[in-house]
DRENGUSE-538078 format. One record per residue (C-alpha): residue in three letters; z, x, y. Coordinates in nm, 2 decimals, always signed. Example, Ala and Ser with C-alpha at 12.3 -4.5 7.8 and 13.67 -1.06 7.14 Angstrom:
% residues 2
<type=ala; zz=+0.78; xx=+1.23; yy=-0.45>
<type=ser; zz=+0.71; xx=+1.37; yy=-0.11>
***
This chain:
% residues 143
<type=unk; zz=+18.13; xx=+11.30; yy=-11.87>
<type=unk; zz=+18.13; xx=+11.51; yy=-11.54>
<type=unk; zz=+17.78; xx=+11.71; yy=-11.47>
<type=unk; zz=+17.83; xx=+12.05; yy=-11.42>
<type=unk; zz=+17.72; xx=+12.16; yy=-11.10>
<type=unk; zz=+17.39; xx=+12.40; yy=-11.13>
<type=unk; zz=+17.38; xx=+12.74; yy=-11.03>
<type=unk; zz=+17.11; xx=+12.80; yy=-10.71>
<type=unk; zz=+16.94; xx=+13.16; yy=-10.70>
<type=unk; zz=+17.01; xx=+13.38; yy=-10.42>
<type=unk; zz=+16.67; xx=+13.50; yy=-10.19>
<type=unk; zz=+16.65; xx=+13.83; yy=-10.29>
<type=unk; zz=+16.93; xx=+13.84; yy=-10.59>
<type=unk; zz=+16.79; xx=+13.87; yy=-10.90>
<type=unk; zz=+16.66; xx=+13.66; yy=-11.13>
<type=unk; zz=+16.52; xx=+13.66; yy=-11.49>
<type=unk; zz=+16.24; xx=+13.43; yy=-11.46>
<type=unk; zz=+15.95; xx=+13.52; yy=-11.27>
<type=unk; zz=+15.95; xx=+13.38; yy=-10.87>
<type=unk; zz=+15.63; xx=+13.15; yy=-10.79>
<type=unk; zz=+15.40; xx=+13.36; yy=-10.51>
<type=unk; zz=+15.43; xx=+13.24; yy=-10.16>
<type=unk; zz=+15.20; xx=+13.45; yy=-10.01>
<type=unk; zz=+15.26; xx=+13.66; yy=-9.68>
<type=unk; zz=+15.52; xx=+13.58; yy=-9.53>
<type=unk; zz=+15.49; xx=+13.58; yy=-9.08>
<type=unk; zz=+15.72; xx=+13.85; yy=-9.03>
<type=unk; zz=+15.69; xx=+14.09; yy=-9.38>
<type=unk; zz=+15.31; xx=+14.12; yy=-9.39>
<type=unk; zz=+15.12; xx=+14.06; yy=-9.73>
<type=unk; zz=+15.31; xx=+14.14; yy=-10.02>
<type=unk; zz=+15.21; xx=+14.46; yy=-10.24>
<type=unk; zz=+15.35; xx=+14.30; yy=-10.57>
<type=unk; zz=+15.68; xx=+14.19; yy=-10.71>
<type=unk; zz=+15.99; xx=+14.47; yy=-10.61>
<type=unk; zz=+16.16; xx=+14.57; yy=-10.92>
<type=unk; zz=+16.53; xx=+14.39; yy=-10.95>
<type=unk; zz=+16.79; xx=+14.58; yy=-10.83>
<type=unk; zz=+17.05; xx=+14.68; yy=-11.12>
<type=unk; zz=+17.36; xx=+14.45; yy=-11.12>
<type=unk; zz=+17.70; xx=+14.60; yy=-11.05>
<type=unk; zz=+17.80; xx=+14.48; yy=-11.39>
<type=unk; zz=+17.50; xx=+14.68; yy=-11.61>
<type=unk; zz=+17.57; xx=+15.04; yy=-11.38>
<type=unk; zz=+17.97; xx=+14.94; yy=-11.45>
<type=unk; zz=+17.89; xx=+14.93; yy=-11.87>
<type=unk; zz=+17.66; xx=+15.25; yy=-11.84>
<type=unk; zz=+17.94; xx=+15.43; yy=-11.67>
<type=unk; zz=+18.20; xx=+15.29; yy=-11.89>
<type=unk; zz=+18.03; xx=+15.36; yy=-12.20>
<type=unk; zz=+17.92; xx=+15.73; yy=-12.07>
<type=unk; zz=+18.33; xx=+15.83; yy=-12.00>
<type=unk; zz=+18.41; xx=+15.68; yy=-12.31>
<type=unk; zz=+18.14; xx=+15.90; yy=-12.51>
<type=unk; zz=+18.19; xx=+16.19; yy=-12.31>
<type=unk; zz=+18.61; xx=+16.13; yy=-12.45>
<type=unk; zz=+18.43; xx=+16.08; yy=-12.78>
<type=unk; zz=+18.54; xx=+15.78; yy=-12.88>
<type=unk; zz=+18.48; xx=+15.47; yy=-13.01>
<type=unk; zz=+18.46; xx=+15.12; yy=-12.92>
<type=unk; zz=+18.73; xx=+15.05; yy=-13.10>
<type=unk; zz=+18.97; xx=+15.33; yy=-13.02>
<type=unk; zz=+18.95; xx=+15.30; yy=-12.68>
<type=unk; zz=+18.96; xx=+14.87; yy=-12.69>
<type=unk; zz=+19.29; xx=+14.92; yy=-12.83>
<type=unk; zz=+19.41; xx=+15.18; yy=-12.55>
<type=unk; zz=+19.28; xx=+14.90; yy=-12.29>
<type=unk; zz=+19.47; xx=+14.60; yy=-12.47>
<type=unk; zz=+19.07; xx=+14.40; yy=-12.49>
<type=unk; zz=+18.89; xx=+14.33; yy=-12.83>
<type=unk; zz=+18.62; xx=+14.63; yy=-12.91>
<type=unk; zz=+18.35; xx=+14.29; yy=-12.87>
<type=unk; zz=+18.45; xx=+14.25; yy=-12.60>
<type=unk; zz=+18.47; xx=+14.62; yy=-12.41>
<type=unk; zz=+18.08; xx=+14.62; yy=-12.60>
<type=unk; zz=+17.97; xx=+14.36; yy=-12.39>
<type=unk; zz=+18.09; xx=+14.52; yy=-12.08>
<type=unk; zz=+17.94; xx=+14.83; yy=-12.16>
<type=unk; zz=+17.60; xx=+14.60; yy=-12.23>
<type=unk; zz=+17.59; xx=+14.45; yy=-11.91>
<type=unk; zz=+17.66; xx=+14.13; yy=-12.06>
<type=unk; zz=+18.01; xx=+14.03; yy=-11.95>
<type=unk; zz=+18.17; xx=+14.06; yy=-11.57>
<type=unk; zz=+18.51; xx=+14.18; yy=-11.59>
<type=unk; zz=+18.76; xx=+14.12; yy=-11.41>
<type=unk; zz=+18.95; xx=+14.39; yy=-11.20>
<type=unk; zz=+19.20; xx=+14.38; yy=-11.41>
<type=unk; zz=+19.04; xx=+14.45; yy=-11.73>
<type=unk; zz=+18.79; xx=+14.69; yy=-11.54>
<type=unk; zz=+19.12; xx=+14.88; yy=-11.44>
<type=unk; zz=+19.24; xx=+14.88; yy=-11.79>
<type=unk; zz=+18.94; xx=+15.03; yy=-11.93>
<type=unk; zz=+18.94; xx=+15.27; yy=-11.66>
<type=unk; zz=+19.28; xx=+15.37; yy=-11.72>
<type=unk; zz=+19.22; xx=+15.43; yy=-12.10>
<type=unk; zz=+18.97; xx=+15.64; yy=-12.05>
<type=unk; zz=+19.16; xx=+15.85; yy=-11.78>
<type=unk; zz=+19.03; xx=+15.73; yy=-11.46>
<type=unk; zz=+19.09; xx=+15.47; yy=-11.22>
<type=unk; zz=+18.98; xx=+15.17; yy=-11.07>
<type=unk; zz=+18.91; xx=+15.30; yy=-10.74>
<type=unk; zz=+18.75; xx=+15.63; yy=-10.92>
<type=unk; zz=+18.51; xx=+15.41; yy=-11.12>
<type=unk; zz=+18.41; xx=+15.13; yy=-10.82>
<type=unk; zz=+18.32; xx=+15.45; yy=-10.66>
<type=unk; zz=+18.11; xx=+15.61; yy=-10.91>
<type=unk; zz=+17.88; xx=+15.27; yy=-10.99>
<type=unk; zz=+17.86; xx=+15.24; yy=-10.59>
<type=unk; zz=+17.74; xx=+15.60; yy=-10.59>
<type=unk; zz=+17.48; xx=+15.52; yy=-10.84>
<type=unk; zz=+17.39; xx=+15.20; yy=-10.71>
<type=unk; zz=+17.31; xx=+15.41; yy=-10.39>
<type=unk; zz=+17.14; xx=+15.66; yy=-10.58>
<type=unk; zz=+16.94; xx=+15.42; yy=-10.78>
<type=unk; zz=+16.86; xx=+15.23; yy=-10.44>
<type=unk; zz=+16.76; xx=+15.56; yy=-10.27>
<type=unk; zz=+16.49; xx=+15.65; yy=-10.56>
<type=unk; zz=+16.31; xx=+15.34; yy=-10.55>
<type=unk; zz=+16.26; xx=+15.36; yy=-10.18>
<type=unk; zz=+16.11; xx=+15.65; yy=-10.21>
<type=unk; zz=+15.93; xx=+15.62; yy=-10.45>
<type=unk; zz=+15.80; xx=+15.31; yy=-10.29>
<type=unk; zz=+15.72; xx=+15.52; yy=-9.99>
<type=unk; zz=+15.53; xx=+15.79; yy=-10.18>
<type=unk; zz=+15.34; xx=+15.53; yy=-10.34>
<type=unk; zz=+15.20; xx=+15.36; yy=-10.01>
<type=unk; zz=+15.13; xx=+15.69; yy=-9.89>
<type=unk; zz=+14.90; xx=+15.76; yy=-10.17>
<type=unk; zz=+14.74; xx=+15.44; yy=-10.11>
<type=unk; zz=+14.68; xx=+15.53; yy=-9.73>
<type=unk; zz=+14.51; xx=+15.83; yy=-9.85>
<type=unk; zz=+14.28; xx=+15.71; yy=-10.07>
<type=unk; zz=+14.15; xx=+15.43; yy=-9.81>
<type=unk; zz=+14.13; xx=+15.73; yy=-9.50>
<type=unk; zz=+13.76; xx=+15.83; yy=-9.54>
<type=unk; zz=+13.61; xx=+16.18; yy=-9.39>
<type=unk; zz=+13.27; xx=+16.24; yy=-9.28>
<type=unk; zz=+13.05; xx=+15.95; yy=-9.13>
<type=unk; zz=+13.04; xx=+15.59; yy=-9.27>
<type=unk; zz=+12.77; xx=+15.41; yy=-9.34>
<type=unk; zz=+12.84; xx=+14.98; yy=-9.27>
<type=unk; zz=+12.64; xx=+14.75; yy=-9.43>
<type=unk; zz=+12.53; xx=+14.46; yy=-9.23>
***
């Protein structure tokens, strides 16, 4: 029986199981707390898919049979849980009236989008913490 080689986590990819500490690192400064994981192309690809396909009001099954792909199957897509290939992403695409191209461009959009928010908000969060540690008037040091 052949071992089947193991899958090794990517630094700063996404994981589901919480990543030991290893404190501050030389060149980052001490770390404020664990970054939220960013969304996977495959979960913003099944919330787009599944938001053309019930703006088209459809369902699952009427537009799995358009795309040639079981309706199980196009639900897991639209869950996150299976990566398609570009074939059946096109497929899908193209029974709901768009195209590959049109749809890789949308989920990067979003992607960016998503991206954009949590920097800022990450930004207007450490500038409220620099606020409330700025003092006014005289200090007072204890010895």
């Amino acid at each position: 029986m052949t071992e089947v080689p193991r899958l090794h986590v990517i630094p700063g990819g996404r994981t589901d199981e919480p990543q030991p500490s290893r404190g501050p690192q030389p060149s980052q400064g001490p770390r404020k707390g664990p970054a939220a994981p960013e969304p996977l192309w495959r979960e913003v690809l099944g919330e787009q898919l599944r938001e053309l396909r019930r703006r088209h009001q459809e369902t699952l099954a009427e537009t799995a049979a358009r795309a040639g792909i079981s309706p199980q199957y196009l639900s897991e897509v639209e869950r996150g849980l299976k990566e398609p290939s570009s074939e059946m992403i096109a497929a899908v695409a193209g029974a709901l009236g768009t195209t590959l191209g049109g749809l890789a461009e949308s989920v990067a959009g979003e992607l960016r989008a998503q991206r954009e928010a949590a920097l800022l908000l990450r930004h207007e969060l450490a500038a409220r913490r620099r606020s409330r540690t700025r003092t006014t008037g005289p200090l007072a040091l204890a010895a």
